[in-house]
C-alpha positions in Angstrom: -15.7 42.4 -22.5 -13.5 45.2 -22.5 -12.0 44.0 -19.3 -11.7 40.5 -17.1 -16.5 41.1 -16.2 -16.0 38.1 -14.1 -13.7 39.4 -11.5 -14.9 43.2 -12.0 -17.1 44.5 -9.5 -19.6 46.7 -11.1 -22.1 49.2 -9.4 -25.4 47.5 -11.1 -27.1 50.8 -10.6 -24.9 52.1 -13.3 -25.1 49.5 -15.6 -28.1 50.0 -18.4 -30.8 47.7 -18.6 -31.9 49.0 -22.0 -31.8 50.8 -25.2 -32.4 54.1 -23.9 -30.5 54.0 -20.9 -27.3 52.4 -23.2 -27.6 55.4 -25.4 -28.0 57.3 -22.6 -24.9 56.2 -21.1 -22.7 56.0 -23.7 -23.5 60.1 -24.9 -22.7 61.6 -21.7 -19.8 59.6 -21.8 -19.0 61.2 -24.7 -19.7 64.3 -23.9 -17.9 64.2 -20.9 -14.4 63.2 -22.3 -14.7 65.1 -25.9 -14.8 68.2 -23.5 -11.5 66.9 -21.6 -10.0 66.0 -24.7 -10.6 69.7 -26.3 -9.3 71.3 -23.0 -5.6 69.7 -23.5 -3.3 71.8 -25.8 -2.3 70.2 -28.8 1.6 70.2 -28.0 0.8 68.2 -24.3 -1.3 65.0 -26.6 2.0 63.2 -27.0 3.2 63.6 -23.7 3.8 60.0 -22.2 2.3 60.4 -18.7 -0.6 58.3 -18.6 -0.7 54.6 -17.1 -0.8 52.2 -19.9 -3.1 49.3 -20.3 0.5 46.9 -19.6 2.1 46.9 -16.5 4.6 49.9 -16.1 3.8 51.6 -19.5 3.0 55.4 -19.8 0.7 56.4 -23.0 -0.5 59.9 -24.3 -3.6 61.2 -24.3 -3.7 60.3 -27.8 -3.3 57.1 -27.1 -6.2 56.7 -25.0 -8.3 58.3 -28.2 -6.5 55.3 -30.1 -7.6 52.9 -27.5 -11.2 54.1 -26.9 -11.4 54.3 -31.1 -10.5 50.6 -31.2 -13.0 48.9 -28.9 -15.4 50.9 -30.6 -14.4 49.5 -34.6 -14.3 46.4 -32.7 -18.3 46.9 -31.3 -19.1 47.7 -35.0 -17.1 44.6 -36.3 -18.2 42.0 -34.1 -21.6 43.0 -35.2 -21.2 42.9 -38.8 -19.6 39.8 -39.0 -22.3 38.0 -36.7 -24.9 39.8 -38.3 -23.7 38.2 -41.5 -23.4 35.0 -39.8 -19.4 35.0 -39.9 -17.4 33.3 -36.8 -16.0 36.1 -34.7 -12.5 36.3 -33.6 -13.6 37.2 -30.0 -11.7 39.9 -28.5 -9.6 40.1 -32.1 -7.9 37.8 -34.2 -4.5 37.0 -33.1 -5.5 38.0 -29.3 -7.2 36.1 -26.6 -9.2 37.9 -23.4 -5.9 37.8 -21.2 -4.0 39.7 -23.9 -6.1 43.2 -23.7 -2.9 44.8 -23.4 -1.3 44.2 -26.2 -4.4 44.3 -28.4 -5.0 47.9 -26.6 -0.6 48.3 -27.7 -1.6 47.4 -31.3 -4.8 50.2 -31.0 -1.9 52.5 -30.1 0.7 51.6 -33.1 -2.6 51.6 -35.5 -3.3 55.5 -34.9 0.0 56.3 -34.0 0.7 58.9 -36.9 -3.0 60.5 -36.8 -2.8 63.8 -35.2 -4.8 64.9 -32.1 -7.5 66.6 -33.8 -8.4 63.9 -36.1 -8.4 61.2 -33.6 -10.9 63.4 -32.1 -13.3 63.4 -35.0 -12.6 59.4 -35.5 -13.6 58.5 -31.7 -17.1 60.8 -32.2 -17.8 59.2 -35.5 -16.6 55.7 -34.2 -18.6 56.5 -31.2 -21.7 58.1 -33.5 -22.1 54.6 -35.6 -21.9 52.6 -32.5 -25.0 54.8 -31.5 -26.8 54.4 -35.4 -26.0 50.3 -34.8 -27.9 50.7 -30.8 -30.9 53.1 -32.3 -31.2 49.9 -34.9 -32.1 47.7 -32.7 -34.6 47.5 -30.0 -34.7 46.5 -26.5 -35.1 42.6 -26.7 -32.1 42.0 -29.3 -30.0 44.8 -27.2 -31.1 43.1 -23.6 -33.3 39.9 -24.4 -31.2 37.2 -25.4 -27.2 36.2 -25.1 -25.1 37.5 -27.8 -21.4 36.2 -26.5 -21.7 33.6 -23.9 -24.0 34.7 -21.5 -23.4 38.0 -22.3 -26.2 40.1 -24.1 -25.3 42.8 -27.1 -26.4 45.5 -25.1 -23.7 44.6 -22.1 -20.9 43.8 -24.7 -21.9 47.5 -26.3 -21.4 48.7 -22.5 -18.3 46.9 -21.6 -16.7 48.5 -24.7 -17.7 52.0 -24.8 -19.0 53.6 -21.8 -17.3 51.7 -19.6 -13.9 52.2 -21.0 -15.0 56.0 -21.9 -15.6 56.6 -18.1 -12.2 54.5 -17.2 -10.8 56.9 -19.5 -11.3 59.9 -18.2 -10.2 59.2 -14.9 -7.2 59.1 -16.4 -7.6 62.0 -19.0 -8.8 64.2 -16.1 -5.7 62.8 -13.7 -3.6 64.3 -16.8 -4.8 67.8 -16.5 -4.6 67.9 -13.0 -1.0 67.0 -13.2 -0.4 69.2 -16.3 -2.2 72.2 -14.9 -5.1 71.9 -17.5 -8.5 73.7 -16.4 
């Protein structure tokens, strides 16, 4: 829940309905953005010219990596600690759902000193055990039942990577327009 899903208007012929269309989904996401993010020179990833996830903030393009890296950890967290029967802190401890900006702020300050290049190689392995925890499971513990409210694992997986991947790049690829990236 990535963002406020009740007042969101989604284009349900977007949204996967199962396992192979999640995976799907989420790998040409990835694909997509790793080859914006490879396209950007170094020296232009701290540049604060993107729109921030609080009102009338700019972040960097590596902030965005911080951000996307986040909700991932948090995918894989949520899971583990309700796959061990733990409470979940649901979005994250210390934040409620009308706070996602400062939890995306504290994303930010949490990767802050990791260069471009290595937030790179986080998000694709954050994004690659994300993908292990999907292949996992199958279709009626991804789609079949809630997980979080009436929400299903599957759509919470969704909500938190492709979604956010493909919000993302909007603004990735808004970057290099304005930068006079190819």
């Amino acid at each position: 829940m990535h963002t406020n899903i009740e007042s969101k208007e989604v284009d349900v012929s977007s949204v996967p309905k199962n396992k192979e269309e999640l995976i799907k989904s989420i790998t040409e996401s990835l694909n997509r953005i790793s080859k914006d993010y490879i396209s950007i020179p170094d020296e232009l990833a701290r540049l604060l010219e993107i729109e921030g996830n609080v009102k009338d903030t700019k972040v960097s393009v590596c902030d965005t990596l911080a951000y996307l890296i986040g909700w991932g950890k948090l995918v894989l967290k949520w899971n583990q600690l309700k796959s061990e029967g733990k409470h979940v802190d649901f979005p994250e401890t210390g934040y409620k759902w009308n706070q996602l900006g400062e939890l995306a702020q504290s994303f930010q300050s949490e990767y802050h000193d990791w260069s471009f290049v290595d937030l790179q190689k986080e998000f694709k392995l954050t994004i690659k055990e994300v993908l292990a925890l999907i292949e996992s499971l199958d279709d009626y513990s991804l789609y079949g039942v809630p997980w979080y409210n009436e929400w299903t694992l599957g759509r919470m997986i969704q909500f938190n990577t492709s979604s956010p991947i493909k919000n993302m790049r909007r603004k990735v690829r808004r970057f290099k327009r304005n930068n006079k990236i190819n």
